[in-house]
Backbone as CSV, one residue per row, in Angstrom:
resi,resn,N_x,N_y,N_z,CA_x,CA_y,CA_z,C_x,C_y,C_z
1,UNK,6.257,93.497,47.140,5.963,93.072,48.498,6.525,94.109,49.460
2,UNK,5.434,94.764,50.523,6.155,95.343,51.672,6.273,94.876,52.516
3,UNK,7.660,94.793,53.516,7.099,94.142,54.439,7.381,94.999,55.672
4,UNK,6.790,94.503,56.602,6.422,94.692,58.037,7.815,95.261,58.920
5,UNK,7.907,96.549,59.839,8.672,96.503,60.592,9.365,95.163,61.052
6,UNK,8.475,94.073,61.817,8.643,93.271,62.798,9.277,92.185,61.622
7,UNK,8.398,92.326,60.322,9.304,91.250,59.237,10.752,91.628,59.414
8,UNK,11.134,93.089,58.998,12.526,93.599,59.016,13.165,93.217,60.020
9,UNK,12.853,93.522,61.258,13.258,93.059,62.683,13.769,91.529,62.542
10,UNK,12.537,90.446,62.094,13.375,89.229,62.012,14.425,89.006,61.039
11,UNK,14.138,89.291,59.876,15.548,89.565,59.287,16.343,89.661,59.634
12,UNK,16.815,91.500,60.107,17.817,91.674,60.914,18.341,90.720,61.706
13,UNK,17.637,90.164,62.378,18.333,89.288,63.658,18.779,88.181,63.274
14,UNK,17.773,87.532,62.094,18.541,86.306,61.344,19.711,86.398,60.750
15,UNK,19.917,87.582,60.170,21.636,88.324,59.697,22.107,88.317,60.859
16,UNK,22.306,89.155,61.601,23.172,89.641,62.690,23.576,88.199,63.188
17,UNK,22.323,87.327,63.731,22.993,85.692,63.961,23.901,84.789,63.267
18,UNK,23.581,84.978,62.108,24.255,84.232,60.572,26.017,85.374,60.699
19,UNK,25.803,86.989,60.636,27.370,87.096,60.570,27.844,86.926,61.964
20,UNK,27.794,86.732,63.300,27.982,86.065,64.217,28.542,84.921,64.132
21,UNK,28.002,83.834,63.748,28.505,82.549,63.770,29.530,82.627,62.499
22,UNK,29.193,83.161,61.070,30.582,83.698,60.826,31.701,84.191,61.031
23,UNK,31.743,85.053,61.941,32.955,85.652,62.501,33.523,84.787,63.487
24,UNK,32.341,83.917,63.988,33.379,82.924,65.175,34.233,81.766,64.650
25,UNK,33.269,81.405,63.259,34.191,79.942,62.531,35.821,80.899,61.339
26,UNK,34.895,81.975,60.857,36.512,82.412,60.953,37.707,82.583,61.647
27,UNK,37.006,83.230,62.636,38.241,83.302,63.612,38.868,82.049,64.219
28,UNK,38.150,80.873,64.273,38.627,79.340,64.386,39.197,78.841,63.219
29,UNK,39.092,79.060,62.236,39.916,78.791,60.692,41.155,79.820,60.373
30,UNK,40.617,81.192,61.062,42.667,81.415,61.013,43.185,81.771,62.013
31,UNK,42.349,81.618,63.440,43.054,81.690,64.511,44.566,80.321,64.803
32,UNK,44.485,79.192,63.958,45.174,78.109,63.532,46.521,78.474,63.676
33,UNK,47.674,77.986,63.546,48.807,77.834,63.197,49.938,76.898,63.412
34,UNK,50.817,77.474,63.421,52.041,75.579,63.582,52.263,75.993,64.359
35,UNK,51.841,74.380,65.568,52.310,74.408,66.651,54.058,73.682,66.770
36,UNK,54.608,73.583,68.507,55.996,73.506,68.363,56.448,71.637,67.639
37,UNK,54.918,71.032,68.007,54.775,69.500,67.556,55.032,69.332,66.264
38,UNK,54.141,70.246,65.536,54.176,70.515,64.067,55.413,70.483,63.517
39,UNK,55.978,71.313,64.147,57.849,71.794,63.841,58.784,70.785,64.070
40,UNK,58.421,69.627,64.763,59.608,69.009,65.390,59.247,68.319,63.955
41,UNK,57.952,67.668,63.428,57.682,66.581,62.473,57.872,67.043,60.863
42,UNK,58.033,68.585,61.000,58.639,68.989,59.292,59.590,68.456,58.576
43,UNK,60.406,67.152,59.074,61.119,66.662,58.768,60.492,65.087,58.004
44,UNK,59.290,65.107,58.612,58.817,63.899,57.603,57.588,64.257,56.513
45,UNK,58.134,64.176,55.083,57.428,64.443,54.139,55.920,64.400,53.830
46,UNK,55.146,63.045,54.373,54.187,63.007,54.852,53.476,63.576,55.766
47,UNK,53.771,63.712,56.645,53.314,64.709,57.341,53.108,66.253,57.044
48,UNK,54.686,67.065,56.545,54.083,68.150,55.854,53.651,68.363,54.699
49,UNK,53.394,67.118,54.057,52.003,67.168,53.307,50.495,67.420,53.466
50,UNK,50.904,66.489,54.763,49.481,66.502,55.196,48.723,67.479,55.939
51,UNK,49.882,68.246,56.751,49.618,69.787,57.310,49.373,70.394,56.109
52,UNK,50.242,70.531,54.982,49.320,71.828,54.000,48.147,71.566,52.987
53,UNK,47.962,70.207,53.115,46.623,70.059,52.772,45.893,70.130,53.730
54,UNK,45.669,70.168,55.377,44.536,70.312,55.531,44.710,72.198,55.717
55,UNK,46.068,72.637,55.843,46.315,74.018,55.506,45.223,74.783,54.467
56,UNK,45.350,74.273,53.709,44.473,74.540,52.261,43.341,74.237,52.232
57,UNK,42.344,73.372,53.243,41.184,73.315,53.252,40.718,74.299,54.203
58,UNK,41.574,74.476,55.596,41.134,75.530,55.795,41.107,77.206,55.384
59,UNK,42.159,77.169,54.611,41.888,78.417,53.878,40.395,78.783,52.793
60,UNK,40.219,77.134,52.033,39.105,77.402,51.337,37.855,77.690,52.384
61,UNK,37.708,77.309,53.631,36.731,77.403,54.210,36.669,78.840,54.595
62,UNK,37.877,79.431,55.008,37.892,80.743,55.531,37.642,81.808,54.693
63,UNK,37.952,81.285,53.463,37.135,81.927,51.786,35.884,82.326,51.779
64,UNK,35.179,80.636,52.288,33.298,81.155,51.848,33.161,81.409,52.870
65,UNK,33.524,81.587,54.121,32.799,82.108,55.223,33.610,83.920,54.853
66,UNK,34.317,84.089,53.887,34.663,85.874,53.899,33.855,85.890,53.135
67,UNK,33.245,85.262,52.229,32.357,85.249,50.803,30.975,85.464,51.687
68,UNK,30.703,84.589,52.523,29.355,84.544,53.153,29.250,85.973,54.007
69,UNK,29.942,86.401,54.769,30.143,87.477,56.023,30.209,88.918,54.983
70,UNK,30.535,89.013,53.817,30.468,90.029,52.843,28.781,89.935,52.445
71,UNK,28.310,89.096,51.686,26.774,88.956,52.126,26.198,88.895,52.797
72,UNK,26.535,88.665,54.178,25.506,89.208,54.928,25.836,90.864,55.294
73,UNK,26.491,91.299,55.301,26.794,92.746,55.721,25.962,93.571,54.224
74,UNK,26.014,92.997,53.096,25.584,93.603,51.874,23.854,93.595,52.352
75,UNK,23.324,92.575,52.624,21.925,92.413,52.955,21.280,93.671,54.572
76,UNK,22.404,93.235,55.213,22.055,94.490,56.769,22.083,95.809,55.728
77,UNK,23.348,95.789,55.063,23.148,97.288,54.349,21.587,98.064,53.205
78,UNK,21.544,96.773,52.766,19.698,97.019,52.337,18.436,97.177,52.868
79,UNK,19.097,96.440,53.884,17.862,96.803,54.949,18.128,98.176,55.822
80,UNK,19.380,98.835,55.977,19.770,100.239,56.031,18.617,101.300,54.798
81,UNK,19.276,100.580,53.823,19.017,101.488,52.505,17.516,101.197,52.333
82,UNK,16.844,100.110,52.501,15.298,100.143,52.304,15.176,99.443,51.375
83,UNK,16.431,98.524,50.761,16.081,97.815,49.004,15.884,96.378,49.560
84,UNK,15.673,95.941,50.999,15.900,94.854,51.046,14.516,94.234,50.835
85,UNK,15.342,92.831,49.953,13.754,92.428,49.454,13.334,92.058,48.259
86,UNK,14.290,93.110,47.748,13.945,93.211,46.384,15.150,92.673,45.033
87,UNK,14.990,91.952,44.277,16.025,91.563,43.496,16.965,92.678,42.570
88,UNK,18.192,92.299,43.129,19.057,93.107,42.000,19.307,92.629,40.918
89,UNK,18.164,92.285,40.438,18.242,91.598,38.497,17.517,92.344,38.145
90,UNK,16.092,92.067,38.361,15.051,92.621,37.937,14.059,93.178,38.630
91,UNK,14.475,93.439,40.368,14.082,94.555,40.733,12.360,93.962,41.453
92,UNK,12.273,92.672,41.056,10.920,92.005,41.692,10.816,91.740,43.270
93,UNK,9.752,91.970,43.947,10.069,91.533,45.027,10.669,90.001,45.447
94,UNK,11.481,89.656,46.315,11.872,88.218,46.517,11.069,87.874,48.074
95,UNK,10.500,86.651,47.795,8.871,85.899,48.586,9.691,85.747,49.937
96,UNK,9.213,85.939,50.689,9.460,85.809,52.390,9.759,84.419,52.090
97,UNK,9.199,83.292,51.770,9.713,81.781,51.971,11.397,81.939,52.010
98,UNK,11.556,82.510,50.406,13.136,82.571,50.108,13.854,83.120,51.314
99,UNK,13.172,84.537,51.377,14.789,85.326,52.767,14.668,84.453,54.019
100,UNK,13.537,83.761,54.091,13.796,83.281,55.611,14.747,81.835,55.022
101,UNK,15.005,81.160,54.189,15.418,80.034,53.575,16.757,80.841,53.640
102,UNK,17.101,81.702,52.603,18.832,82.446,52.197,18.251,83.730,52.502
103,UNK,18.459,84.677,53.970,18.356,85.846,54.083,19.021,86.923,53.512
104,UNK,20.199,86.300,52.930,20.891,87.463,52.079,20.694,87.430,51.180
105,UNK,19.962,86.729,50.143,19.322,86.462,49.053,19.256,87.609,47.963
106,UNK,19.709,87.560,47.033,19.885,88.766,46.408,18.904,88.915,44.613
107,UNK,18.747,87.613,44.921,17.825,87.311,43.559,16.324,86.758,43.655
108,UNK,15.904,86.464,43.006,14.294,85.341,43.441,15.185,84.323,42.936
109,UNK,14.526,82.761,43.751,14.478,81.495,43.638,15.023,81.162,41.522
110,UNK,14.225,81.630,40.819,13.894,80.959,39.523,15.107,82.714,38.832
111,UNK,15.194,83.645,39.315,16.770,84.459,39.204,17.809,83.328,38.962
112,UNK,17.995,83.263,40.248,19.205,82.594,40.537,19.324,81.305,39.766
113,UNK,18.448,80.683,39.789,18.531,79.192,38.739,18.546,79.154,37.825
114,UNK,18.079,80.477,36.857,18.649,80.987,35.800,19.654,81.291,35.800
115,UNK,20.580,81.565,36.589,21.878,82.258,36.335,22.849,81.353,37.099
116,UNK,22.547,80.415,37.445,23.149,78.884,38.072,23.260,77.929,36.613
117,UNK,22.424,77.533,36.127,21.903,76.965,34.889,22.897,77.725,33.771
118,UNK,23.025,78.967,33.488,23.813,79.795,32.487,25.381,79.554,32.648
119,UNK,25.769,79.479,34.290,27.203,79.728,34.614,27.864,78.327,34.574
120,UNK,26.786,77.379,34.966,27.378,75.507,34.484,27.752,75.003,33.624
């Protein structure tokens, strides 16, 4: 499949939007920290329990959004390089339905569910 300047163009912009709103919920997941309230209540066990568990959820979140923001920069970079589009398995084109569905998409649909299916 080739596609179209103006295809590339929407792409692009669907990335550039997608690592955008990434970089803003990161920066809200570790812009975070203990406030002076926080500090006065470290003295009750429950509580700093309950700060480092939700501590720890936001770290996992700040995970897949570094996991996600690394894919999308990998996908802008293919569309630099000219491979975008195309699967890094087997090199087939991947169907416009898919990139507009997962624009960073790195496999075809029935790729990936093969290799979802293998890793379960």
């Amino acid at each position: 499949m080739s596609m179209t300047n103006e295809e590339l163009r929407s792409f692009r912009t669907a990335l550039e939007t997608k690592r955008a709103e990434a970089l803003r919920v990161l920066g809200q997941h570790t812009a975070g920290g203990t406030h002076a309230a926080d500090e006065s209540s470290a003295a009750d066990p429950m509580d700093a329990a309950n700060r480092a568990e939700e501590e720890h959820e936001l770290l996992g979140l700040a995970d897949r959004e570094r996991t996600l923001l690394a894919e999308v920069d990998h996908a802008l970079a293919k569309i630099d390089a000219g491979t975008y589009g195309v699967s890094e398995l087997s090199g087939q084109s991947i169907p416009s339905d898919r990139l507009r569905a997962v624009p960073w998409a790195r496999l075809t649909a029935d790729e990936e569910e093969r290799r979802s299916t293998r890793q379960g």
